[in-house]
N, C-alpha and C positions, 0 to 999 in steps of 0.2 A: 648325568648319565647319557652315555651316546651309543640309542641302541643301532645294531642290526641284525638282521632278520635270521640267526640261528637256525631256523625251521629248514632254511634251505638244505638242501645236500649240496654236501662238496661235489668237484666234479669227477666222474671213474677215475680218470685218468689221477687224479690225487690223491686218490685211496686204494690205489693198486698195489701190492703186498714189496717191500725193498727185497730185491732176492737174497735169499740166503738159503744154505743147506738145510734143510729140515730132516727128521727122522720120518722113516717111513711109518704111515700109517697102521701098516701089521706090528707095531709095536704093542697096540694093545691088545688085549685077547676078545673074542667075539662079544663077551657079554659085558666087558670094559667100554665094547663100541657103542653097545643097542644104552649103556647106560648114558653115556657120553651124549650120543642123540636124545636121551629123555632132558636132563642134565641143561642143555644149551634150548631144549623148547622150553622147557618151563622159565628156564631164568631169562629168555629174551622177553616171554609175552608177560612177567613180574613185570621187568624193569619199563617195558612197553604202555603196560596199564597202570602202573600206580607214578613213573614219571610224572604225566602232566597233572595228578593231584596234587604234589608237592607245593607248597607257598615257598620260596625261595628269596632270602636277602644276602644277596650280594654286598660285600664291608671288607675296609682297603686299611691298611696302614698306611701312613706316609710313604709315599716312594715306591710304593708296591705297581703293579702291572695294571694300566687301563682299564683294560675289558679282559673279560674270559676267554673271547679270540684272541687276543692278541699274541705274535708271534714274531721271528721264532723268540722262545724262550725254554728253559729247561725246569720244567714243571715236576715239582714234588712234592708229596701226601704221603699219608698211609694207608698201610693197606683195608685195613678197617672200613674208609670209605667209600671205596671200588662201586657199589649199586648207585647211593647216587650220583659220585663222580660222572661217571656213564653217563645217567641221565643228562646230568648239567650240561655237559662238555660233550656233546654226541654231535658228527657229523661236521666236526673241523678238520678232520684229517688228521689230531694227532696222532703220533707214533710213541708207540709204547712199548718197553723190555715185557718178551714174553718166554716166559721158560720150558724147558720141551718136558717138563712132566705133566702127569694125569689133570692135574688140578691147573697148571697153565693152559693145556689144551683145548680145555671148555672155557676158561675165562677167556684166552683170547678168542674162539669161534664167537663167544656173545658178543665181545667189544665190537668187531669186525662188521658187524650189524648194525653199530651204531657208528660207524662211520672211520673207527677208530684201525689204524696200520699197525701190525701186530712185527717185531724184528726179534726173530728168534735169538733167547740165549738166556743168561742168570746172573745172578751174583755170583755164581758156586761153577758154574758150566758156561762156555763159551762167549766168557764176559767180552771178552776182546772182540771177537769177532761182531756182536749186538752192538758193542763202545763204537766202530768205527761205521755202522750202520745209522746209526743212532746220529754221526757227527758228520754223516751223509746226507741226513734230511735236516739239517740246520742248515747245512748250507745252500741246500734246498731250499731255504725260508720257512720250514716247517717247526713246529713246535714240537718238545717229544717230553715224555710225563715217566717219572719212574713212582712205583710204590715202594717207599722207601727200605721198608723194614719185610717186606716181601722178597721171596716166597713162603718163607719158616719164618722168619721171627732174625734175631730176637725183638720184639716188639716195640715200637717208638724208640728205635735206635737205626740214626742215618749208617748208611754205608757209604763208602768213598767216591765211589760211581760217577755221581751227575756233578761232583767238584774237579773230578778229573777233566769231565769230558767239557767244563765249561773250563776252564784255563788252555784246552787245546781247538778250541771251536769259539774263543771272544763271545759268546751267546753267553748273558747273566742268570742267575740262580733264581727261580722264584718258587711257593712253598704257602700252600694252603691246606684248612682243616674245614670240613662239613659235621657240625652238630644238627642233632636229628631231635626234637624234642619228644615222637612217640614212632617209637622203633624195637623192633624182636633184637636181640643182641646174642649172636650164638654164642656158645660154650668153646669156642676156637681159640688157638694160639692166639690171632689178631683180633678177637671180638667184635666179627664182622658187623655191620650194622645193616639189618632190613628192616628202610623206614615201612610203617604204615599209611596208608592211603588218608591224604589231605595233612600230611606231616607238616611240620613249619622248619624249613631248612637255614641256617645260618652258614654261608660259605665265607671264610675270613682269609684273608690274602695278607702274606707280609712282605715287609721291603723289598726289592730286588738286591743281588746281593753279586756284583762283578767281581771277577778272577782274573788278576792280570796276566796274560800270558806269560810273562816271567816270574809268576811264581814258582820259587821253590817245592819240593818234596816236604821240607817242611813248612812252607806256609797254607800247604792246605791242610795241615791238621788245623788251625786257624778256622778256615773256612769252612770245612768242616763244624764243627762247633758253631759256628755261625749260622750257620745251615740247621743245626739240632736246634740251638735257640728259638730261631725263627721259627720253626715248628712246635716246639714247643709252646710257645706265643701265643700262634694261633690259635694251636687247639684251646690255651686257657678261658682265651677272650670267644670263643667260640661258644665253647659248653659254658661259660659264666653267662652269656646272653642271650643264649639260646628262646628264654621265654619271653624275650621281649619281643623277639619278631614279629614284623604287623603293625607295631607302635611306631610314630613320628618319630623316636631315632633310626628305628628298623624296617622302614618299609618295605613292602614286596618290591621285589627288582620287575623291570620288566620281560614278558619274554624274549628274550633278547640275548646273544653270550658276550655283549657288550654293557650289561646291566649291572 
């Protein structure tokens, strides 16, 4: 393992918002705002104080991605993992699809805080315009992250998204899952996970997974699927070894997002 120093912050200047048209603020109604501010205090200083309790083992497949810096690449999960993810992966400067509803606008105000470039749009709403945002900061050198099965659902099912945009930006697919072995699991579409303090976290990474530019319309159904696999995968191997972590196959990574 070849750490570096995570803890740093990136510098302003590469955490500075990619422009895009946003909806105005008086979209929401007075008491949507005052909740919205409750909303984003609570969930930054969660994710703030129970982060560095986390025991966390970093575990690769073959061919998967170095470090958790590592960049650019086109990084997918789901959405279920979002609090740790955060945690892990804070203050690299990824860019991540962020949607202009209620429930995008407090996820992305807390990522923002952690470091994380918010490029407004959806799966459902102004995918194009986030797609070419998105294929702006790759060539940038930046990494950008989608939650897969986000914003709705339907749940542990890829959308077509991050195979497009890697056959049109040469950046490879990569595709990881965080098991939580003691965690509140809401009653939600996605079954978000909030780990509990001094949790034992298992991050599983799978192969990287390139798009030739000449691929066809149909060979990303292909990759696609390849894509769902690979997630799939993870997650299995994920939550099957979840309670190992700690043990000599599973050691704590270092702090590190090279660990």
């Amino acid at each position: 393992m070849r750490p570096t120093h995570y803890n740093n912050l990136v510098p302003e200047a590469a955490t500075s918002e990619i422009p895009t048209t946003t909806a105005p603020h008086h979209r929401f109604t007075l008491r949507q705002r005052i909740i919205l501010r409750i909303i984003i205090a609570v969930g930054y200083w969660f994710i703030r104080l129970i982060g560095p309790t986390l025991r966390v083992c970093v575990s690769r497949e073959e061919g998967a991605q170095e470090t958790v810096d590592q960049r650019p690449l086109i990084v997918s999960f789901w959405h279920a993992c979002m609090i740790p993810a955060t945690y892990v992966c804070r203050d690299i400067g990824v860019r991540v699809m962020s949607s202009n509803s209620y429930d995008g606008e407090y996820m992305g105000r807390i990522i923002r805080k952690f470091g994380f470039v918010a490029v407004k749009g959806s799966s459902t709403r102004n995918a194009v315009r986030a797609l070419l945002g998105l294929r702006r900061a790759l060539h940038e050198g930046w990494t950008v992250a989608f939650t897969l099965d986000g914003p709705r659902g339907p749940r542990r099912k890829v959308k077509p998204g991050p195979v497009a945009l890697a056959r049109s930006s040469g950046v490879p697919l990569s595709a990881f899952h965080m098991a939580v072995d003691s965690a509140w699991v809401l009653n939600s579409w996605d079954r978000l996970i909030i780990p509990k303090p001094f949790s034992r976290v298992l991050m599983r990474f799978g192969k990287l997974i390139p798009v030739p530019a000449d691929a066809t319309d149909a060979d990303l159904d292909y990759y696609q699927q390849d894509l769902q696999n690979s997630l799939d995968r993870v997650c299995e191997f994920a939550e099957a070894n979840i309670k190992k972590v700690g043990s000599a196959e599973f050691p704590y990574s270092a702090k590190s997002n090279a660990s």
